[in-house]
TORKOL-4160 file (C-alpha; in steps of 0.2 Angstrom, whole numbers, padded with zeros to 4 digits, m for minus):
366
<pt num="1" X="m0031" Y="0124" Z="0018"/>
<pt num="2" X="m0028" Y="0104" Z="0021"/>
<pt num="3" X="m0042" Y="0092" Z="0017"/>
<pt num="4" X="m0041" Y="0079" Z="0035"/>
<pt num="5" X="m0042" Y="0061" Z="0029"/>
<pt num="6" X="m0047" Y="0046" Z="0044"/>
<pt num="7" X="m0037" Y="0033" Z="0038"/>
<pt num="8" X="m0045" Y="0015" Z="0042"/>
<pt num="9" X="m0035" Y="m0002" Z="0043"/>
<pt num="10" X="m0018" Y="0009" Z="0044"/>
<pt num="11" X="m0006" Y="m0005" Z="0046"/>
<pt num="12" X="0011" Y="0004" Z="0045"/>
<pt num="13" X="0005" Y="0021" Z="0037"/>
<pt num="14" X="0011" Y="0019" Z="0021"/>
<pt num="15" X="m0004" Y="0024" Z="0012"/>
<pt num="16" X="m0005" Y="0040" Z="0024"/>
<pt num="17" X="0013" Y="0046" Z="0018"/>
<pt num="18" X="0009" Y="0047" Z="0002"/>
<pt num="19" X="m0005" Y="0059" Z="0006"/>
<pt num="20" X="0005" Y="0070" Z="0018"/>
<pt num="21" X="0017" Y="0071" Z="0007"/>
<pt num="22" X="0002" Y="0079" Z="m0006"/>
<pt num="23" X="m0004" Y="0092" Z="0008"/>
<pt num="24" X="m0018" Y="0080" Z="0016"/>
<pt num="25" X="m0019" Y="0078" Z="0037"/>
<pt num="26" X="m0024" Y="0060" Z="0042"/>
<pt num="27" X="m0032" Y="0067" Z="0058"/>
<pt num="28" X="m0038" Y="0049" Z="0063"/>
<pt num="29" X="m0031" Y="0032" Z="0063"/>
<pt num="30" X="m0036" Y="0014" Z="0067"/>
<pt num="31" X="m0024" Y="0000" Z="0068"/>
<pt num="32" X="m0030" Y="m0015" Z="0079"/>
<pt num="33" X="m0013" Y="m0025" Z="0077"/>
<pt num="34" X="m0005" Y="m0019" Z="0094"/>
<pt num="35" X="0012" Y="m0022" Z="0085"/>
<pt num="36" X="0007" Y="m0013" Z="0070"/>
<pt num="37" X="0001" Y="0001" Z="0079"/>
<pt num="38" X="0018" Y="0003" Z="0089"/>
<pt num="39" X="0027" Y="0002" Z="0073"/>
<pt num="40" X="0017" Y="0015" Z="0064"/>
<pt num="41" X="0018" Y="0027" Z="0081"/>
<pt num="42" X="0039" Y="0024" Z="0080"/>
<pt num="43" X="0041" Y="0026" Z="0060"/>
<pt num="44" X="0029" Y="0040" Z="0056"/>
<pt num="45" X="0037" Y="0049" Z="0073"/>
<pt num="46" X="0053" Y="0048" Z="0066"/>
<pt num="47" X="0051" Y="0052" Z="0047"/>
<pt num="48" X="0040" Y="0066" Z="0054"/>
<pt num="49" X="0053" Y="0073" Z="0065"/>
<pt num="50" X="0066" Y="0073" Z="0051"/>
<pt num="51" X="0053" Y="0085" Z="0041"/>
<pt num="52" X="0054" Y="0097" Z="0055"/>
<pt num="53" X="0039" Y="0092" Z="0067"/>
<pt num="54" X="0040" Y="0087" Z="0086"/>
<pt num="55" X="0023" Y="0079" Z="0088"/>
<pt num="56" X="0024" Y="0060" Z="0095"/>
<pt num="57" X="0014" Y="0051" Z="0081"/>
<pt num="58" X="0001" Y="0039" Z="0088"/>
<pt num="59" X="m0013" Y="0028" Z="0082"/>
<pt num="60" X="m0028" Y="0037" Z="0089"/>
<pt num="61" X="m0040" Y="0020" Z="0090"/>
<pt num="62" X="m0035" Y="0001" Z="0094"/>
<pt num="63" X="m0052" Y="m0005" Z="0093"/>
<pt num="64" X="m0057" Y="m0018" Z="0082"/>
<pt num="65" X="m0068" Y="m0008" Z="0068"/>
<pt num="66" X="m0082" Y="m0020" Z="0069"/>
<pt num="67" X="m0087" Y="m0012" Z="0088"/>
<pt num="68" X="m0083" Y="0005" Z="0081"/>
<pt num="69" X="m0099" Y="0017" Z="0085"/>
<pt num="70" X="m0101" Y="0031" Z="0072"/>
<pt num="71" X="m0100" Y="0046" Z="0086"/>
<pt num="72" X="m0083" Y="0040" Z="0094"/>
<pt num="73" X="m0075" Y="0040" Z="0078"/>
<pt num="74" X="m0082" Y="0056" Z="0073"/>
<pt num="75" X="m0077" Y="0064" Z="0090"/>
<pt num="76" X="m0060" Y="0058" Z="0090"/>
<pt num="77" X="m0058" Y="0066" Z="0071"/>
<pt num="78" X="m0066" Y="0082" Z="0071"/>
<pt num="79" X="m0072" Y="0085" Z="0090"/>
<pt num="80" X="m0088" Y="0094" Z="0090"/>
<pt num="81" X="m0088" Y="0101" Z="0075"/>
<pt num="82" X="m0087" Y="0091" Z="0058"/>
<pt num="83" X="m0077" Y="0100" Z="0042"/>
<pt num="84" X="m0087" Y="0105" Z="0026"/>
<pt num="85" X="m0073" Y="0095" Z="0016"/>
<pt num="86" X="m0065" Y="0079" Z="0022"/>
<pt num="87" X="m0061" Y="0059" Z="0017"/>
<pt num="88" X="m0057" Y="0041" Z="0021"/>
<pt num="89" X="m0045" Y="0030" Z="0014"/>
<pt num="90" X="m0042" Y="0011" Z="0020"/>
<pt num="91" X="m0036" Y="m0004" Z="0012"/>
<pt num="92" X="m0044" Y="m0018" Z="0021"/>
<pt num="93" X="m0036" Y="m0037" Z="0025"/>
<pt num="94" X="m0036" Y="m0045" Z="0008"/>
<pt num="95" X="m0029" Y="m0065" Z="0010"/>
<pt num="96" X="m0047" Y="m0070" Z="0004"/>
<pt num="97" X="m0048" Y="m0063" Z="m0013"/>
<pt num="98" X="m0029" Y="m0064" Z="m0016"/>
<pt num="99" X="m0022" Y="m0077" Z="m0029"/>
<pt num="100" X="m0012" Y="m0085" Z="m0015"/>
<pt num="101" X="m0027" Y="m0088" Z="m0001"/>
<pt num="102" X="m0040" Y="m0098" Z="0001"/>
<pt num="103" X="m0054" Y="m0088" Z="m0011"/>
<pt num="104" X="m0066" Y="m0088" Z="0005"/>
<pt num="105" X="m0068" Y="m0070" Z="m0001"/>
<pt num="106" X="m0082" Y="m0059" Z="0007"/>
<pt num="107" X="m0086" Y="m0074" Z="0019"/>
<pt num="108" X="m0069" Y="m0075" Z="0024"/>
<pt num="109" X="m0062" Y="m0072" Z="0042"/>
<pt num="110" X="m0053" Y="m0057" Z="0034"/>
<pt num="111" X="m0063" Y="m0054" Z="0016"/>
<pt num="112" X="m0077" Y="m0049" Z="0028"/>
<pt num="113" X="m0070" Y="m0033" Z="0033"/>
<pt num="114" X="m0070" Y="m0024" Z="0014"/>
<pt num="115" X="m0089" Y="m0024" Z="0018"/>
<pt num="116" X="m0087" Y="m0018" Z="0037"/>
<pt num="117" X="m0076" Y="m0004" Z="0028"/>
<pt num="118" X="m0089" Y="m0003" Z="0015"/>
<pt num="119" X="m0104" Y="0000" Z="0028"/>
<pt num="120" X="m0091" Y="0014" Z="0038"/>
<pt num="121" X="m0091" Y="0025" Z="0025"/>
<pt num="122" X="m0110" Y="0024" Z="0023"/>
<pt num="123" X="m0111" Y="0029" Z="0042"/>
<pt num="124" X="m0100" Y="0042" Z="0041"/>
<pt num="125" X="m0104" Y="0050" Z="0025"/>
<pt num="126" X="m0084" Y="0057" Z="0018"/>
<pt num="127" X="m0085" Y="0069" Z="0007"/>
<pt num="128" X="m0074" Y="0055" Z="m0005"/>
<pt num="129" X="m0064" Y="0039" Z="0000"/>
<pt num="130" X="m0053" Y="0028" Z="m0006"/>
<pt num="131" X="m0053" Y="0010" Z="m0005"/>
<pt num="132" X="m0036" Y="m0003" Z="m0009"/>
<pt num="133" X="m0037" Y="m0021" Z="m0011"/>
<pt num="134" X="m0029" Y="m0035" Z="m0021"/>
<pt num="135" X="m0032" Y="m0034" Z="m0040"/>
<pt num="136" X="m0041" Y="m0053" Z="m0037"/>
<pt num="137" X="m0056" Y="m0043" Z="m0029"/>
<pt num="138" X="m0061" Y="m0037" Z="m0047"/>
<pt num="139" X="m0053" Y="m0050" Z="m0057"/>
<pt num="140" X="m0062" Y="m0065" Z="m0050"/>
<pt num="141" X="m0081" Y="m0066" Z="m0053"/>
<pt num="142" X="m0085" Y="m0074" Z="m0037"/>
<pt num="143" X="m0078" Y="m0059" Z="m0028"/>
<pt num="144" X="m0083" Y="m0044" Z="m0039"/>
<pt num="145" X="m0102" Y="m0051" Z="m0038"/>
<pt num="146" X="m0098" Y="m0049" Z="m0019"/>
<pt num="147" X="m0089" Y="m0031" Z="m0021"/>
<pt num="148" X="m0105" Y="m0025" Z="m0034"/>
<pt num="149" X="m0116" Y="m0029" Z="m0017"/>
<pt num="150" X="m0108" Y="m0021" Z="m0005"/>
<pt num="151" X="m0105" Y="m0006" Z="m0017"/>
<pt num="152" X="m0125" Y="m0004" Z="m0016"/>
<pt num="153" X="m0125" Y="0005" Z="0000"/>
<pt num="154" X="m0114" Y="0019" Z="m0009"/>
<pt num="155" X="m0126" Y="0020" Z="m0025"/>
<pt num="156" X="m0140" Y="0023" Z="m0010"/>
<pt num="157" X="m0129" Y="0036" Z="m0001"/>
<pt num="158" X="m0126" Y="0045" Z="m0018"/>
<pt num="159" X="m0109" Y="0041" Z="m0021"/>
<pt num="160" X="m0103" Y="0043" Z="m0040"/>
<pt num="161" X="m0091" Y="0028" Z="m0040"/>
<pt num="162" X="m0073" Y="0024" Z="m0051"/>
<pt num="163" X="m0061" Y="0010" Z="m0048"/>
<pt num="164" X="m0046" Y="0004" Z="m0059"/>
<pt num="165" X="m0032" Y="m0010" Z="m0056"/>
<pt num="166" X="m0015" Y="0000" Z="m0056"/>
<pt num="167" X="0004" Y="m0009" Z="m0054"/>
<pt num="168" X="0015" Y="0000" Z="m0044"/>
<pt num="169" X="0030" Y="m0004" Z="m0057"/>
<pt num="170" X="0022" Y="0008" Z="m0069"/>
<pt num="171" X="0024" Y="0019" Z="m0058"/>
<pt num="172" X="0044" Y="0019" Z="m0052"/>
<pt num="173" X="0042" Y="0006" Z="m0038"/>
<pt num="174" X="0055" Y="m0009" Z="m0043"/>
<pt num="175" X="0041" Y="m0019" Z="m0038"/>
<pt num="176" X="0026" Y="m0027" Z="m0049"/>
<pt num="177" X="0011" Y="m0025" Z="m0037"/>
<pt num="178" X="m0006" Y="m0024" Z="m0047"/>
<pt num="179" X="m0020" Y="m0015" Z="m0034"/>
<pt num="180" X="m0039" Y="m0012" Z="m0035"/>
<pt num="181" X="m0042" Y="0006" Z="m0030"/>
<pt num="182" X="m0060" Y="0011" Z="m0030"/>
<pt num="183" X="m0064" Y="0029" Z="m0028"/>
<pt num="184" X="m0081" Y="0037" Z="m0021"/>
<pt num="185" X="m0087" Y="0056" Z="m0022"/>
<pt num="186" X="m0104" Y="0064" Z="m0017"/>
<pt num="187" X="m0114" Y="0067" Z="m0032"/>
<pt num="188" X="m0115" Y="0084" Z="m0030"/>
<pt num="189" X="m0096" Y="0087" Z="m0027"/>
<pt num="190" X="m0091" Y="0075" Z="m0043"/>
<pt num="191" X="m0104" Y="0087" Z="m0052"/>
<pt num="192" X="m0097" Y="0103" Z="m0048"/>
<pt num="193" X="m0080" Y="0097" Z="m0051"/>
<pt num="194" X="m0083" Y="0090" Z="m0066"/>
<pt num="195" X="m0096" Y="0104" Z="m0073"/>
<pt num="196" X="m0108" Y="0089" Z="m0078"/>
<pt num="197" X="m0119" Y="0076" Z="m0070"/>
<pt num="198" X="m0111" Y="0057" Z="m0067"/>
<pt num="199" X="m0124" Y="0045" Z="m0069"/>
<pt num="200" X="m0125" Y="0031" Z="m0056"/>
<pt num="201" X="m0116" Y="0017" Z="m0061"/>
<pt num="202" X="m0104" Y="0028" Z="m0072"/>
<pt num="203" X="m0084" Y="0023" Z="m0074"/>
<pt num="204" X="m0071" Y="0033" Z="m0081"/>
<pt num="205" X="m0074" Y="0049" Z="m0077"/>
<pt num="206" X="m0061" Y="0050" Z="m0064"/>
<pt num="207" X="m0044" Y="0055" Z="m0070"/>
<pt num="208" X="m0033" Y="0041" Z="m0061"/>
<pt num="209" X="m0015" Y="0047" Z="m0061"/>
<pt num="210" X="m0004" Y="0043" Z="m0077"/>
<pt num="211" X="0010" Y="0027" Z="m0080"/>
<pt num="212" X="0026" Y="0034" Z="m0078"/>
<pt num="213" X="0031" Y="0019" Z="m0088"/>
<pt num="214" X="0017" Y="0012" Z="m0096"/>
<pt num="215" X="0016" Y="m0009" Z="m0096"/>
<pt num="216" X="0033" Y="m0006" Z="m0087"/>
<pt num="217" X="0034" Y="m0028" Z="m0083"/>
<pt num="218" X="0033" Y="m0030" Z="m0103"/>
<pt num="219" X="0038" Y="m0015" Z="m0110"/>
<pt num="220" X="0057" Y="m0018" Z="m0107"/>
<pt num="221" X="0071" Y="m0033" Z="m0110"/>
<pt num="222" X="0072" Y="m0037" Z="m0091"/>
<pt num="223" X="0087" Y="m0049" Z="m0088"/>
<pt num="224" X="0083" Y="m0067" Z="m0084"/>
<pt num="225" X="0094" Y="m0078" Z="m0070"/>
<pt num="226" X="0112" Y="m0078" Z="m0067"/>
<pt num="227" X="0123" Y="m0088" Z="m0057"/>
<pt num="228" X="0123" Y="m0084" Z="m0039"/>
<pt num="229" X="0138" Y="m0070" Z="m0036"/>
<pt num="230" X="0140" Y="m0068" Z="m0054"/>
<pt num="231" X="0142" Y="m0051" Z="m0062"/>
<pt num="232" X="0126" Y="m0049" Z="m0074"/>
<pt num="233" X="0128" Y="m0033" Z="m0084"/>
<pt num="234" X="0116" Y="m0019" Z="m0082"/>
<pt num="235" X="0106" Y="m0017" Z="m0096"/>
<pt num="236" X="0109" Y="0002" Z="m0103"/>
<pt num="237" X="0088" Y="0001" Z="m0109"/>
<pt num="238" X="0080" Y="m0003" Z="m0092"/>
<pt num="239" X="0076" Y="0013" Z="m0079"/>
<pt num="240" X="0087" Y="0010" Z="m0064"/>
<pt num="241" X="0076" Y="0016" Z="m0052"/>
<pt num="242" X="0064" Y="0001" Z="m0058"/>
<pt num="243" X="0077" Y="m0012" Z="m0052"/>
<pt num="244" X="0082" Y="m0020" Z="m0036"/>
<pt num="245" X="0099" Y="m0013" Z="m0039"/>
<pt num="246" X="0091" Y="0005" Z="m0036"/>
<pt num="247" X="0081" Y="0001" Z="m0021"/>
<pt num="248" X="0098" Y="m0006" Z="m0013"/>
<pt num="249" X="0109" Y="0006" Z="m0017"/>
<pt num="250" X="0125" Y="0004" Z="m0010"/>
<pt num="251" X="0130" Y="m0014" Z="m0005"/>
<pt num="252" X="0143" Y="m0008" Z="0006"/>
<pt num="253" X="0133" Y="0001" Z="0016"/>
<pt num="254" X="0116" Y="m0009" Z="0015"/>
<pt num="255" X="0119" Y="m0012" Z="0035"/>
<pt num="256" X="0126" Y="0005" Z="0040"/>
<pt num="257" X="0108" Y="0012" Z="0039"/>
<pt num="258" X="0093" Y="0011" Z="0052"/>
<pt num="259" X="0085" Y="m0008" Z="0052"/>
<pt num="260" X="0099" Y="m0011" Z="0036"/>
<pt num="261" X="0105" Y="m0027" Z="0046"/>
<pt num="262" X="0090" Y="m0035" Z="0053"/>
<pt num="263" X="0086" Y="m0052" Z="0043"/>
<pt num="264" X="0081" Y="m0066" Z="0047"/>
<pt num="265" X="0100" Y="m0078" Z="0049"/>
<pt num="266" X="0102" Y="m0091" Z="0034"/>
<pt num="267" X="0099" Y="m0110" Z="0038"/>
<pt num="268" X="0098" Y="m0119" Z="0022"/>
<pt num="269" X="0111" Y="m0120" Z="0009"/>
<pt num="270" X="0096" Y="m0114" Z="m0005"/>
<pt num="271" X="0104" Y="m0098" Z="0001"/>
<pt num="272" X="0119" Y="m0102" Z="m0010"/>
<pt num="273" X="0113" Y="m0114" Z="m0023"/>
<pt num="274" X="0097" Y="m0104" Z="m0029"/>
<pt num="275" X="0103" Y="m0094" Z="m0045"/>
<pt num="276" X="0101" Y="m0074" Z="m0045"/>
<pt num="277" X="0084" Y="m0072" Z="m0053"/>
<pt num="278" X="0074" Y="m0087" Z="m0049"/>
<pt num="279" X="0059" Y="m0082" Z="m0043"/>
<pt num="280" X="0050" Y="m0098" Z="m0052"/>
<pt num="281" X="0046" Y="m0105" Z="m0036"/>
<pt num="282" X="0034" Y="m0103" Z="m0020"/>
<pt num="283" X="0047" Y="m0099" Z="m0009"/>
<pt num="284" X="0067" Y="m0095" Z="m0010"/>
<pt num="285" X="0066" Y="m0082" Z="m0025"/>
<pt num="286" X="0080" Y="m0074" Z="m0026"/>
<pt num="287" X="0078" Y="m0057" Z="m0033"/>
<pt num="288" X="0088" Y="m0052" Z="m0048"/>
<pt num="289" X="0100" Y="m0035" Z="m0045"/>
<pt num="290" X="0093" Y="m0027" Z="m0061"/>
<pt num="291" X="0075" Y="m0032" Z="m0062"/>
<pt num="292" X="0061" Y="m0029" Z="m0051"/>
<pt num="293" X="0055" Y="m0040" Z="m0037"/>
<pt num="294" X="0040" Y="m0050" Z="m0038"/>
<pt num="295" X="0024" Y="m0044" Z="m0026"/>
<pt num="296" X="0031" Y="m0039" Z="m0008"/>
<pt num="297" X="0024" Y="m0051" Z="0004"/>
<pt num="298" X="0033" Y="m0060" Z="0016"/>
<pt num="299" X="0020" Y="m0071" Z="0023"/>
<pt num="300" X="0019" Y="m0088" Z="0027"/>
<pt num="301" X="0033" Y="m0099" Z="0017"/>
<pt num="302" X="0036" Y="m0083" Z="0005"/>
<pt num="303" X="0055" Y="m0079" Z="0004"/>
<pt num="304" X="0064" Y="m0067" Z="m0004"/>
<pt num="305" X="0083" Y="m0069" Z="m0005"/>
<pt num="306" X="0096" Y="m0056" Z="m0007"/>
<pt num="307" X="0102" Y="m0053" Z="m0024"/>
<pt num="308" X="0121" Y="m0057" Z="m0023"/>
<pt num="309" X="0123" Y="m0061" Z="m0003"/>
<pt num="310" X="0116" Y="m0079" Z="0004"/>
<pt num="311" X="0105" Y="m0070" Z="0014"/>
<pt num="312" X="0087" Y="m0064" Z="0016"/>
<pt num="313" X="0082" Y="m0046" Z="0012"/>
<pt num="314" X="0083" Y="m0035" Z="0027"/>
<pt num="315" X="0071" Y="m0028" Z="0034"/>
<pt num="316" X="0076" Y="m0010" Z="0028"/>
<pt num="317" X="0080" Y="m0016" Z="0008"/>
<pt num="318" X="0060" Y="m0022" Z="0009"/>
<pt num="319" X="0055" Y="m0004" Z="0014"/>
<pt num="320" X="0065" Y="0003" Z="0001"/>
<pt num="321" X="0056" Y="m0012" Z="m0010"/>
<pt num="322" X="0041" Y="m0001" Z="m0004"/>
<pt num="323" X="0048" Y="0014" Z="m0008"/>
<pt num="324" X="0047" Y="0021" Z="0014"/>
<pt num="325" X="0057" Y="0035" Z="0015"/>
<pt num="326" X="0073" Y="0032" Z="0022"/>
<pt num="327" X="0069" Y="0042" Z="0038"/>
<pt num="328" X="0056" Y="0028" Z="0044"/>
<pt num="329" X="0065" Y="0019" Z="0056"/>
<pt num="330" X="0056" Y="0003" Z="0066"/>
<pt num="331" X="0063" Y="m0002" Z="0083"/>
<pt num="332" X="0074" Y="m0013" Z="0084"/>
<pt num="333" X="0063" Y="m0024" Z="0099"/>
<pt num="334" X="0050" Y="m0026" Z="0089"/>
<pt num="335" X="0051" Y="m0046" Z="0080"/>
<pt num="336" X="0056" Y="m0049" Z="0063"/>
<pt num="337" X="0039" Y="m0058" Z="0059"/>
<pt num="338" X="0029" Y="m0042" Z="0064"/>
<pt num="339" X="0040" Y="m0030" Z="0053"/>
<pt num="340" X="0040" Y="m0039" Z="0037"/>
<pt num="341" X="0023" Y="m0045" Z="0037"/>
<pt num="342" X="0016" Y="m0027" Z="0040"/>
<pt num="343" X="0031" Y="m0019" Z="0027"/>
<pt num="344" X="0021" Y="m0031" Z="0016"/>
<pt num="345" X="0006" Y="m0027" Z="0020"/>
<pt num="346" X="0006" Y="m0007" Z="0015"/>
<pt num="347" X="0006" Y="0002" Z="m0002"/>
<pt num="348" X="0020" Y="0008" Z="m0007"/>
<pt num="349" X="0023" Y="0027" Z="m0005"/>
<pt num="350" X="0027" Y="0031" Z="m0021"/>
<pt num="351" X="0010" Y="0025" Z="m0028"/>
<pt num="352" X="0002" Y="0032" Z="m0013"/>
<pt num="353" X="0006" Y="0050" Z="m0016"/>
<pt num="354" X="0000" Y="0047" Z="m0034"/>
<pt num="355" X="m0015" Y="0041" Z="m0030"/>
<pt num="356" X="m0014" Y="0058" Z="m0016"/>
<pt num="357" X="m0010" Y="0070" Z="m0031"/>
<pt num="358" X="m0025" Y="0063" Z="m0041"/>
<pt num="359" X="m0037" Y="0067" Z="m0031"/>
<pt num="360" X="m0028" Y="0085" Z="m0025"/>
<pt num="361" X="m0026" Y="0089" Z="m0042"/>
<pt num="362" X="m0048" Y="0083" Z="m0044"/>
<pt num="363" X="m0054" Y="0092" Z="m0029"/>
<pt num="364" X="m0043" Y="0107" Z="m0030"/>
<pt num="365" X="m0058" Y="0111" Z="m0046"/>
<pt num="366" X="m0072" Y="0113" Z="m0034"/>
């Protein structure tokens, strides 16, 4: 029998594949970026349909979540009956707490929105939920005293409550990419999983998935820069599937695939002079073929550059950066901008559907 999930703040879906891919449903969505909502409805679609399916994916709610009532979202899940079992995940907008933005944090035209989240799963009462931010929502004091005070509301709703900073890297993305995951169960269902009471305010009790390489970004001799169009050796210690080189496979036929040549046309001559592994500065960083690419994010003035071509990454080499299944195809209509900034946006697959087998593997006890 599945477990439905509503998935809040949905983006491209990224975080929904994983837990498909573990035997969840995500029976509910809400995306209020009209051109992330189209995306999501022509990627999931697709991959879907590889796996077999015929259903037309499509976000079930555009509306901002702020004006979100409890009933509509329940209706729209579950109709008029709601399951014994079911959960949220969500991984709200997080520019304010993030190393790179302003610190406005919860006060913060996006930050805000970690507490609306926050107060939704009060409303609605999950079963468990899960809750992604950047790592800087816990690592700066400003915004963990603001993170400690929305958690109250779960404490009252007798939520047990465990969260942990996890980088993808460790676990065979070839990308660093450190996230806060906070995880919430009923009291009473923690307690019958576990066999024991969890106190209130108790950590560690939650069995967060395992490194598949532990302390990946230090634990191994990563190459540094190169000339541009050199040929750096591959260094026979490092797991390949950890590196650039693995995420684009083939060269040759990096533009043969769906949304393998859409980037963004070269104008400067950084694009030849910057050496292969310079990621030192804000912008222009070329990724290096055989390490792993700094944080996805392709915001603002951030620029990745192709490791051995004077080009951008396309738009289909950052999915795989994201590790997205190659069956997830976005139109090509839809603007550059709007592509790379959600790609960015998402977690990555791989650490989704670990994050989805944690908690199977938890609730599958009760």
């Amino acid at each position: 029998m599945y477990t439905p999930i509503l998935s809040f703040f949905t983006g491209g879906g990224f975080l929904d594949i994983g837990f498909e891919q573990e035997g969840f449903r995500v029976v509910w969505t809400n995306e209020f970026n009209e051109q992330f909502a189209n995306i999501y409805s022509a990627g999931m679609t697709s991959w879907k349909r590889q796996l077999g399916a015929h259903e037309t994916v499509q976000i079930t709610n555009t509306k901002d979540i702020v004006a979100l009532p409890r009933k509509e979202i329940l209706k729209e899940s579950f109709g008029s009956i709601v399951p014994n079992f079911w959960g949220m995940v969500g991984g709200p907008p997080c520019p304010d707490f993030s190393r790179g933005g302003n610190h406005a944090g919860g006060n913060g035209k996006n930050g805000y929105l970690t507490g609306v989240y926050i107060n939704r799963i009060c409303e609605l009462n999950p079963d468990f939920f899960l809750l992604e931010n950047v790592s800087g929502l816990f690592r700066y004091h400003k915004h963990r005293t603001y993170l400690f005070e929305q958690m109250a509301c779960l404490y009252q709703k007798k939520y047990v409550l465990d969260y942990t900073i996890l980088d993808a890297l460790d676990f065979g993305v070839p990308q660093t990419r450190e996230r806060f995951f906070l995880i919430g169960f009923k009291h009473g269902v923690a307690k019958k999983i576990l066999g024991q009471n969890i106190e209130f305010g108790e950590t560690g009790w939650f069995p967060w998935p395992k490194q598949k390489y532990k302390n990946a970004k230090h634990a191994f001799l990563w190459p540094s820069q190169t000339r541009f169009r050199g040929s750096p050796k591959r260094p026979p210690d490092i797991p390949l599937e950890l590196t650039v080189w693995h995420a684009f496979n083939i060269p040759q036929k990096s533009t043969t695939v769906s949304n393998g040549d859409e980037h963004f046309q070269p104008y400067s001559s950084k694009f030849k002079e910057i050496m292969e592994g310079d990621v030192s500065g804000y912008s222009f960083k070329r990724l290096h073929r055989y390490r792993f690419s700094p944080t996805v994010w392709y915001g603002n003035r951030e620029v990745h550059l192709h490791p051995w071509e004077p080009r951008r990454i396309s738009v289909r080499e950052a999915m795989r950066i994201q590790t997205v299944p190659e069956e997830y195809v976005i139109p090509k209509e839809i603007c550059l901008s709007a592509k790379f900034k959600m790609i960015g946006n998402g977690v990555p697959c791989v650490l989704a559907r670990e994050l989805a087998r944690a908690i199977r593997l938890f609730t599958n006890r009760r």
